[in-house]
C-alpha positions as CSV (number, residue, x, y, z in Angstrom):
1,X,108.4,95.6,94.8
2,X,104.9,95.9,93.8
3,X,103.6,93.3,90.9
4,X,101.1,95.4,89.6
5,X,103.4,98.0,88.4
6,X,106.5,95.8,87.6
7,X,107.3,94.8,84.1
8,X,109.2,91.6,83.3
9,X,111.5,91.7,80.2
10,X,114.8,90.5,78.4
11,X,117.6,93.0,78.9
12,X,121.2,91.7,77.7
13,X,121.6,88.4,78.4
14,X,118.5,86.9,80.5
15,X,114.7,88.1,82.0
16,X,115.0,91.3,84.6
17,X,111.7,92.4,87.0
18,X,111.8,96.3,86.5
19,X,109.8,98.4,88.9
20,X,110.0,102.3,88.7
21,X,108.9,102.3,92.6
22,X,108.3,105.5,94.0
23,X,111.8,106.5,95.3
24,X,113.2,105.2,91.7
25,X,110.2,107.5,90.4
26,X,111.5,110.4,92.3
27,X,115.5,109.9,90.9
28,X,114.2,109.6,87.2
29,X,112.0,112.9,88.0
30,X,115.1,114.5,89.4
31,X,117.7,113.2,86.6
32,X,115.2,114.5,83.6
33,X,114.3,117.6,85.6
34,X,111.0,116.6,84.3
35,X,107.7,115.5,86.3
36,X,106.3,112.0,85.4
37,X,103.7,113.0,83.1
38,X,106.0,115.2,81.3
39,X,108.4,112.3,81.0
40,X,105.5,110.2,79.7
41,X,104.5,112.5,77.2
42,X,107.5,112.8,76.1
43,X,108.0,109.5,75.3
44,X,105.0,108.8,73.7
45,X,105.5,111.6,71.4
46,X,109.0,110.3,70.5
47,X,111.1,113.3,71.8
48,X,112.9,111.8,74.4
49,X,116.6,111.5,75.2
50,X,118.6,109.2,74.9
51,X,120.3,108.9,78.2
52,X,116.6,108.5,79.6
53,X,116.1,105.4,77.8
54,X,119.3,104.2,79.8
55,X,118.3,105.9,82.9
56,X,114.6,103.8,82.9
57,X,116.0,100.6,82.3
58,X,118.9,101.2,85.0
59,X,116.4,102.6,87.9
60,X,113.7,99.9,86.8
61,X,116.7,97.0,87.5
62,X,117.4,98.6,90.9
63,X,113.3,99.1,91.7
64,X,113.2,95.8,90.7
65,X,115.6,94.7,92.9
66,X,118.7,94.1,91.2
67,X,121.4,96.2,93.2
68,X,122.9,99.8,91.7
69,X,126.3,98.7,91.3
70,X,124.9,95.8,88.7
71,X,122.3,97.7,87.3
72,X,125.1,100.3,86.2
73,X,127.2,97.6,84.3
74,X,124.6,96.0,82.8
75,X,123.2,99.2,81.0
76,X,126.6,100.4,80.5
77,X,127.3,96.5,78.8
78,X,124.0,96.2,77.2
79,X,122.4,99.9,76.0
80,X,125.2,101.6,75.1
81,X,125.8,101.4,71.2
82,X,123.0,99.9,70.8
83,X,119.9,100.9,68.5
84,X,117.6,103.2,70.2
85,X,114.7,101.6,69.0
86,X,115.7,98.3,71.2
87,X,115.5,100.4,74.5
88,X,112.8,102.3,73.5
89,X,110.6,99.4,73.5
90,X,112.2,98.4,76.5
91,X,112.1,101.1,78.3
92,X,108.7,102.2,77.3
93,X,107.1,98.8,78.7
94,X,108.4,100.2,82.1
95,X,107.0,103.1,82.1
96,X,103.7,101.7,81.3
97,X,103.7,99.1,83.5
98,X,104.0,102.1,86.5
99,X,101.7,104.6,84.3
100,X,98.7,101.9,83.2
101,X,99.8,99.1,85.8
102,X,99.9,95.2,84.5
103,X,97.4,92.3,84.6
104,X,97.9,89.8,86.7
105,X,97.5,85.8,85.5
106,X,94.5,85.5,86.5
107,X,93.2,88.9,84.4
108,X,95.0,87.5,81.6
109,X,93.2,83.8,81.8
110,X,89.7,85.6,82.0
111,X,90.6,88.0,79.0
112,X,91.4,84.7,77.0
113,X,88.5,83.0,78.0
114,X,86.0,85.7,77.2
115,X,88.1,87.6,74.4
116,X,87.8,90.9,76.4
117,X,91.9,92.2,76.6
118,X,90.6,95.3,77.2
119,X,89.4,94.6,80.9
120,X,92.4,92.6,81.6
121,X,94.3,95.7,80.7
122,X,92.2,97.8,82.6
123,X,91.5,100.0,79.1
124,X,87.7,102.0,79.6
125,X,85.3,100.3,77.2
């Protein structure tokens, strides 16, 4: 699973490594009907559905390597009933991580060092 596009959160009961790799990329694309950008947009505009905020966090746990069988209890444990606004946030910090990428420790050290978050985020000045 690549680092750079992996995003490391709390889901239920401890830390997870979610990775919306290509082939989990492709399910999630074929389970909205919708392309990435599409699904993106959507999200940032706040019309999504709600089985997508499940169906990110469950495909991130399996890109991330946990296996399908677990990642299926776990969301069906841990995001149903639950306020949406919880696995937005979650779910949204996946998507970015495979939309915008992440920085590294050593991009984070230098940001801290010279104040500049912006290039440790990879945001255009």
């Amino acid at each position: 699973m690549p680092d750079k596009i992996s995003h490391r959160g709390f889901f239920g009961t401890t830390d997870y490594t979610f990775c919306l790799t290509d082939e989990m990329l492709t399910e999630l694309e074929h389970i909205t009907g919708q392309g990435i950008g599409a699904i993106y947009a959507t999200f940032i505009a706040g019309q999504f559905a709600a089985d997508s905020l499940r169906e990110i966090i469950r495909l991130g746990m399996i890109g991330g390597g946990a296996s399908p069988e677990y990642s299926l209890r776990k969301v069906q444990a841990y995001a149903t009933n639950r306020p949406l606004g919880e696995l937005m946030a979650l779910a949204l910090n996946i998507l970015d991580a495979r939309w915008s990428g992440v920085a590294d420790d050593a991009q984070l050290a230098e940001a801290a060092a010279t104040g500049d978050l912006a290039a440790a985020l990879q945001v255009p000045a």
